[in-house]
N, C-alpha and C positions, 0 to 999 in steps of 0.2 A: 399158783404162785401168790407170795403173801409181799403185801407192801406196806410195814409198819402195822403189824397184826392185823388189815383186812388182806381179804383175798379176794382175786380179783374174777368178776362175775359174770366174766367169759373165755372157755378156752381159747388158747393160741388159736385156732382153726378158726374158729367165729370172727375175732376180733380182723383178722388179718382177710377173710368176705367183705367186712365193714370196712377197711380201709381202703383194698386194693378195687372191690368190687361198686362198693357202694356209697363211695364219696367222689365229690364233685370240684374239679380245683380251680379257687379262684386267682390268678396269674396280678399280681401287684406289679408297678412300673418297679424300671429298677434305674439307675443314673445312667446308662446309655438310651433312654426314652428321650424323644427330639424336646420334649418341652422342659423336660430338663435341666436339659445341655443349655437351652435357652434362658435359662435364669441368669442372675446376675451373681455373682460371687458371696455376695451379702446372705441374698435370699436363700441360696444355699447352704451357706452356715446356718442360716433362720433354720429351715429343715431338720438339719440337726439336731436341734433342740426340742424340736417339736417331737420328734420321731422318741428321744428320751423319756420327755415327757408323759407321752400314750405308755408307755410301756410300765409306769411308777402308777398310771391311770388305773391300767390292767390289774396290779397288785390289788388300788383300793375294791375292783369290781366284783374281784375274787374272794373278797372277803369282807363284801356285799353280800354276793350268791348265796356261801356256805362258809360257815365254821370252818372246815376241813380243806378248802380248798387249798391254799396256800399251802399247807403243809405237806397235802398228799401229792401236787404237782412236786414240789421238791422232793419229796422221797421217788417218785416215778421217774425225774430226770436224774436224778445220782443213779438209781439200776438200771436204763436206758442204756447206757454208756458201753453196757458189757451184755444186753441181756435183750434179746428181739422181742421178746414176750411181752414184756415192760415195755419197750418202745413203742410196741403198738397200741398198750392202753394209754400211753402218752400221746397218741396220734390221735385216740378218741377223745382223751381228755380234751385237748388243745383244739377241736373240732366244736366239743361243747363250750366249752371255755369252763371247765367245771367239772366236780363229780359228775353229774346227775344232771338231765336234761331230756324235754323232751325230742324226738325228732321227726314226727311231723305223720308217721306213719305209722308205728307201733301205739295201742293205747295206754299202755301204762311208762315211765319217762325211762330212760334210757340210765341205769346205775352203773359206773364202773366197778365200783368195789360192794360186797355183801355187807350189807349192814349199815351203808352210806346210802340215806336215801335223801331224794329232793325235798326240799322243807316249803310248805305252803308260805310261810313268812321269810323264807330265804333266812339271811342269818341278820335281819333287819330287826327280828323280834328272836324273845326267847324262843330256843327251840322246844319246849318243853313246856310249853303253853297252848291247853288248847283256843280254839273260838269262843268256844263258854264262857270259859276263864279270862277271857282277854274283854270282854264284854262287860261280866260284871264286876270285873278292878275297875272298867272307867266308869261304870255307872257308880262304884264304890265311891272313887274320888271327885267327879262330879257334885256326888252329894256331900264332901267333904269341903266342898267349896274349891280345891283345885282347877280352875276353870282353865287357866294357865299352861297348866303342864299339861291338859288333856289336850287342850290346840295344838302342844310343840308334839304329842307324841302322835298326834294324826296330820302331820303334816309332811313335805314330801323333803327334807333334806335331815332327817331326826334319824338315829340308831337308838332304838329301844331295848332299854335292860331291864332284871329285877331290881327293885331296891325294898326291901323285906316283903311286904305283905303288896306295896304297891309299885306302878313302873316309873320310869325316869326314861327321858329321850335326852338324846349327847347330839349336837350338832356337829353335820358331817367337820368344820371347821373345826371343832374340839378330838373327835375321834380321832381322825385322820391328818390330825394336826402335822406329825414326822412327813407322812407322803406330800401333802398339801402344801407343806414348805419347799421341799426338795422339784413338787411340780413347779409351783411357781418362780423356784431359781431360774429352770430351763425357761420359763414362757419369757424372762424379762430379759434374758441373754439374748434367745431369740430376737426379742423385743430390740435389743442392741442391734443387730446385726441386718432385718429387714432394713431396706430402701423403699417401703413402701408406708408412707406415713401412716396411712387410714388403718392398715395392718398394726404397724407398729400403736398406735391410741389403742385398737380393741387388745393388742395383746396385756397391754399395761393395764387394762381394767380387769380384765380375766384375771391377772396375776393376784392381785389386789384381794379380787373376790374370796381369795380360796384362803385369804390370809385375816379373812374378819367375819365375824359370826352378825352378818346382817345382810338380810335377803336382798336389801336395795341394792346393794354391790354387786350381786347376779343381775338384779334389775339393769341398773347401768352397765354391766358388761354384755349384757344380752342386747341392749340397745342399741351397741357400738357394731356386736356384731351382725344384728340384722342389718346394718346399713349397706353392708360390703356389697357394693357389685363390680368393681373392677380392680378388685386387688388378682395379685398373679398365684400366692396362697392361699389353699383353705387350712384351715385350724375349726375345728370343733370340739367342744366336751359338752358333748351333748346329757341332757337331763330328761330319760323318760321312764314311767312307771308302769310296765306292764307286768313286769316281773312278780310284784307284790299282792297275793289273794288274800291278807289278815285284812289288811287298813279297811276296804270296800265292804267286811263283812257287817260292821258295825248298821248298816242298814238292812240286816236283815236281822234285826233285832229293833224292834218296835219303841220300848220303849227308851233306850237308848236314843235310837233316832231322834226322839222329841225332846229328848233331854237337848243333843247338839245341836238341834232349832232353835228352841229356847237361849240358848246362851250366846249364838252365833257363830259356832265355831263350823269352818269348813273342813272337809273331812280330802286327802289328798292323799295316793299312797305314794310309796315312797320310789324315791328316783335312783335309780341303776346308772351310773356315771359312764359313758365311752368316747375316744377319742379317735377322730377323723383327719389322717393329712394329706395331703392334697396338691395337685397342680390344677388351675380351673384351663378347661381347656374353651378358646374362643369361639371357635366354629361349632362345638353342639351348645354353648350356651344359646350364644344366637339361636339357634330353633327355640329353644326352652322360651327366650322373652317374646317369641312372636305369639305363645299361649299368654303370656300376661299381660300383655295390650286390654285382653275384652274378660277381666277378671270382676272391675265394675261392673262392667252391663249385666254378665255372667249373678252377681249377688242381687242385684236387682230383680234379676228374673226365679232367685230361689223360693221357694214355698216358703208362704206366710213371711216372705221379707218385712213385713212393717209392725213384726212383733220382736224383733230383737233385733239388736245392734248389729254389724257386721264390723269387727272392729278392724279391718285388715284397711279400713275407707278413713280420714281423715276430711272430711268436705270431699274433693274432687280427688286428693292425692291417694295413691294404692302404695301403701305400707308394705311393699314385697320384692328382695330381689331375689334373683335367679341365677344360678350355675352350674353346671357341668364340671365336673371333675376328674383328672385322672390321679386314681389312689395311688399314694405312697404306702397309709398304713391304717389297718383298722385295729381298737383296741377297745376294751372293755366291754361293754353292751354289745356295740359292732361287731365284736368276734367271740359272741353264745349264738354260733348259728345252729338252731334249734329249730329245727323243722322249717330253718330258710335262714335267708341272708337280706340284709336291709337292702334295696335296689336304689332307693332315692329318702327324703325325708325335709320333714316342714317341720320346723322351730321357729321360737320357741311353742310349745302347747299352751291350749287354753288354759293351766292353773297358774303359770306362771306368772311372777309381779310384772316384768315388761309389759305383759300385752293387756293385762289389766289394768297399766297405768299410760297405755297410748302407744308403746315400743311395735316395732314392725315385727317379720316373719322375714324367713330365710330359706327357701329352695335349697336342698343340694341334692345334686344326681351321681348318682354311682357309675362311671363306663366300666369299669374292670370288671362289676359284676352281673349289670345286665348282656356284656361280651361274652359272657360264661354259660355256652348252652348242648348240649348233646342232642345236636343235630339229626341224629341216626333214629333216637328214641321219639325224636319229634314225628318222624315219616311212620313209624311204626304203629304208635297213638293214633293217627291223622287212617292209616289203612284201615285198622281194626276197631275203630270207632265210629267214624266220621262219615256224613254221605258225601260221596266222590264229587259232586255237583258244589260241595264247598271248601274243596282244598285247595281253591286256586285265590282264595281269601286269607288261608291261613300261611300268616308271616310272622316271626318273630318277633321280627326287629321294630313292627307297628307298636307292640308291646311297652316297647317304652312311649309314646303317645300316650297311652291309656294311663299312665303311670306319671306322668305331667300334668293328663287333668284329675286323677288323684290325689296328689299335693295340693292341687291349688284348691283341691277340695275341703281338703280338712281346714282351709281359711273361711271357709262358707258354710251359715246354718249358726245354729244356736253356741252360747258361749259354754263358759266352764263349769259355771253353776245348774244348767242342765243337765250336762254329760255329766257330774259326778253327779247327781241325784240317782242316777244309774244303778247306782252299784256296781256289782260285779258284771254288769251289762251293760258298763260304760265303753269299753276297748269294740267290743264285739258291734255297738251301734254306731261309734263313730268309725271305724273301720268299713263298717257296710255302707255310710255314708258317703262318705269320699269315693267309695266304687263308685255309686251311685250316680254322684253327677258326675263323678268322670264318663260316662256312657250317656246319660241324659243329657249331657250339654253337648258332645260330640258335633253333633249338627249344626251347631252355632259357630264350631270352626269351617265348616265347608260353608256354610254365608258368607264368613269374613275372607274366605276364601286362604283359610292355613292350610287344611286340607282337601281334598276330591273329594265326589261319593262313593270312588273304587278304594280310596283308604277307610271311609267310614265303615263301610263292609267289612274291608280286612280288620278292623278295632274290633268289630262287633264281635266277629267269626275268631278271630286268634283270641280274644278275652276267652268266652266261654269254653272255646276246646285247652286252651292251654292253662286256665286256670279254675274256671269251672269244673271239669272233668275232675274229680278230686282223688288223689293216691289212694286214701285213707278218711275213714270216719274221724272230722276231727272233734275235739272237747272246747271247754269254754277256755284253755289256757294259749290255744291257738285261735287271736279273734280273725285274723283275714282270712284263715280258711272258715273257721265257722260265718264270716257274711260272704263268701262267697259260697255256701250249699246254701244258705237263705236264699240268695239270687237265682239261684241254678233251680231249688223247688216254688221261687214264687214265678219263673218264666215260664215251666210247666206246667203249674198251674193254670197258668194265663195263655196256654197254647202255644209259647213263641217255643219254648224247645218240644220239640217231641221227636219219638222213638221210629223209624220207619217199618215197613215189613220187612228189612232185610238186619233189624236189630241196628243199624246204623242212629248216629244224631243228627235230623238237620234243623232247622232256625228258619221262624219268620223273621226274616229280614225289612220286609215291608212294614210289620205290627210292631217291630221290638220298642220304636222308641215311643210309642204312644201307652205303654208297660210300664218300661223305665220311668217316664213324670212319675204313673202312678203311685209307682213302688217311692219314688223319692218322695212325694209327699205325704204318706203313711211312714217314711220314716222320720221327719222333721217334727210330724204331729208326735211321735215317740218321745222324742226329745225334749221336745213344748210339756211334756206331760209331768215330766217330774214323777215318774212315777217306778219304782222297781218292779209292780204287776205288774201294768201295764209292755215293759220293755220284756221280760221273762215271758209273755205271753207270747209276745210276738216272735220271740226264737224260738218257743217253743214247737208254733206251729208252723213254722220254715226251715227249721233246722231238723227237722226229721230226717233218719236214711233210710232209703226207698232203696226197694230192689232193684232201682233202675242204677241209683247211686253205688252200690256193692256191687252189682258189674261191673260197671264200667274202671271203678277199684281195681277187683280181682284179676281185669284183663290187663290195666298200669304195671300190676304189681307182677304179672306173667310176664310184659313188655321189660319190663326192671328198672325202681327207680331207684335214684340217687339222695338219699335224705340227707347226707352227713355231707358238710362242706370245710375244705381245706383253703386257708390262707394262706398262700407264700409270699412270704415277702420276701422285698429284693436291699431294701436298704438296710 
């Protein structure tokens, strides 16, 4: 079947495995949810608007991703309408949020249509540009004295075009000037309409921001909205760059690199926009701040603390709230679940101006979708992998624990000018990071007595079998799975996983944590290092797949998993 002259790159039979088979639904509240009904009439109009908004968000994210995407989704839902076949690569599309995507488990990305494939620069840069070429146009205009335009076009809120022989970056607020307006109508209605003041101030800066081509204005609305900890809405539009593999490459070009030294220009890729809405729910927040009580002691106690700043600290004060949320709606970034679905998430990131000019950081937790689990395949994995002796450890629901001191992680350790030194090894380190002391620091919640030593166990044990255990060989475009096979071959290494004689996993439970320091400060030293060897080195020789790791794959993939995930929303 053809949709606007491509055809589409799986028969009806395949497509309709991937949907029925092997997708995963995640269940959005809908207006009979009790926290709802509990709002105030205000804030329920607020909703409204917000819900509008994500959805004009989605438009811009779509054409962020790809050239094609806008158009190919509207030809697939006009033949949808009349035609099962269609419908179901609309189920894939809408899955990927895109043509083309990876999903976590096949190695090469996931194409709907022949001929449409994922583009390393997304549609942020020309598509028809290699690395080469994108290399020596800046080293071109560099020498041309463009010092200017080579900063805006490597930084993270620029659309890069041709213009004759050299490039031009359009800021998102020029590009997407039409959608940008029509968002910020919704945010300021909203804005009307909330009874909750501190809501209402961030939504008016947001608004603002999207309508002026100066970063300070995300600075200030980002500052507004890390304050929130007891508003009864969340609203995010979130800004992260994982998406983008051109920007980062510039450092593996030498002498480039030293040109962007020389002049001072920071090198940031660019940001994939999505929107988050939300009811904060009370009662799991509460658990979530009883982890950020001991987030100071916690940065105190990190490797080489007294060689970089921890900006999340103020003197005494901690620059971070916390909340729990039940979704209304995810939208842009949020819904390209590509080989997974965000469960939780800290804003704003290291390159941002807020946090480089003193602005705090923002917790938010997902319940809809860490609620979202296939119980049955859990017991399956747990029989045919696991020695029996530790499945009275392995719990889901501990899962989200490990996943709070995650977030609180990516607040701790070196700043932005570190991790971008990276390069393309920036995602994959600080990803492996944040696992890192979420498991290293573990124990300092059974001191302060947040947790037992029978949950510290269950972290341990549900970490490694549930997310360790890996589908699939993953690549550098997936970083939490690629640090979690780093952690999984440098624990084997170190003796805490090994293989029994009945081909079973089981875990030094007693050695893990004196491992984990170690592995965390060989990772901070990565960091400290500024160096792209130096970081490529170290995946290199962690990130190997071992025979051990292809089993236990091959038996996942016997078990059957679930790579593609479905949103439904209710409002």
């Amino acid at each position: 079947m053809k949709i606007k002259d491509y055809e589409i790159n799986y028969t009806e039979e395949e497509l309709k495995r991937k949907i029925e088979r092997e997708t995963l639904d995640i269940e959005l509240i809908s207006k009979d949810f009790a926290g709802y009904k509990n709002l105030s009439d205000g804030n329920k109009k607020a909703i409204d608007h917000l819900v509008r908004a994500g959805k004009i968000i989605n438009d811009v994210a779509l054409e962020q991703d790809h050239p094609l995407n806008r158009d190919m989704k509207s030809k697939l839902e006009e033949a949808a309408v009349e035609n099962h076949y269609a419908s179901l690569a609309l189920s894939l599309f809408n899955s990927l949020n895109g043509v083309a995507g990876y999903n976590g488990i096949d190695k090469d990305p996931i194409e709907i249509f022949k001929g449409i494939h994922l583009l390393a620069g997304h549609n942020f840069y020309p598509s028809d540009m290699s690395m080469e070429e994108f290399h020596q146009i800046l080293i071109n205009m560099l020498q041309s004295n463009e010092i200017e335009e080579v900063r805006r076009i490597l930084s993270a809120r620029t659309m890069v075009r041709r213009e004759k022989n050299k490039l031009k970056a359009i800021d998102y607020t020029q590009y997407f000037a039409a959608e940008f307006s029509k968002i910020a109508n919704e945010l300021e209605a909203a804005a009307f309409y909330t009874d909750d003041e501190m809501f209402k101030d961030y939504l008016g800066w947001q608004a603002q921001a999207l309508l002026q081509n100066n970063p300070e204005m995300d600075m200030l609305a980002d500052k507004h909205w890390a304050i929130m900890q007891n508003t009864p809405i969340e609203f995010t539009l979130s800004r992260e760059n994982y998406d983008d593999a051109v920007t980062s490459s510039v450092f593996e070009n030498e002498e480039l690199k030293n040109m962007l030294v020389q002049h001072g220009i920071e090198v940031v890729s660019k940001d994939t926009l999505g929107v988050r809405v939300g009811i904060v729910n009370p009662q799991g927040t509460e658990l979530i701040l009883q982890f950020r009580k001991h987030m100071s002691y916690l940065a105190s106690k990190m490797p080489y603390a007294d060689r970089y700043h921890q900006n999340i600290l103020n003197g005494e004060e901690l620059k971070q709230t916390m909340v729990d949320v039940d979704l209304i709606d995810l939208q842009g970034d949020y819904a390209q679940c590509r080989g997974g679905i965000t469960t939780a998430q800290n804003l704003p990131n290291n390159d941002k101006l807020s946090i480089k000019m003193g602005g705090g950081r923002r917790n938010v937790y997902h319940r809809q979708v860490r609620m979202s689990k296939d119980a049955q395949k859990e017991k399956e994995m747990l029989e045919k992998l696991v020695d029996p002796s530790l499945h009275q450890y392995y719990d889901s629901e501990v899962d989200h624990l490990f996943v709070i001191g995650h977030e609180n992680g990516h607040s701790l350790g070196p700043d932005s000018s570190y991790q971008n030194a990276l390069g393309a090894y920036k995602h994959i380190i600080e990803e492996h990071k944040a696992d890192t002391i979420s498991l290293a620091f573990m124990p300092e919640y059974v001191k302060s007595g947040v947790i037992d030593e029978e949950t510290l166990k269950k972290v341990y044990v549900s970490y490694i079998c549930g997310r360790m255990l890996l589908n699939a060989r993953p690549h550098m475009m997936l970083p939490h799975r690629m640090g979690e096979l780093i952690q999984f071959n440098y624990l084997c290494q170190n003796g805490i996983i090994k293989e029994t004689e009945n081909g079973k996993i089981t875990i030094d439970l007693e050695n893990i944590n004196r491992v984990l320091n170690q592995l965390l400060k060989e990772t901070i030293e990565i960091q400290l290092s500024r160096s792209v060897k130096t970081a490529a080195d170290f995946v290199e020789k962690y990130a190997n797949w071992s025979a051990l790791s292809a089993k236990i794959a091959a038996i996942k993939q016997e078990i059957g998993v679930k790579p593609y995930k479905r949103i439904i929303r209710r409002f």
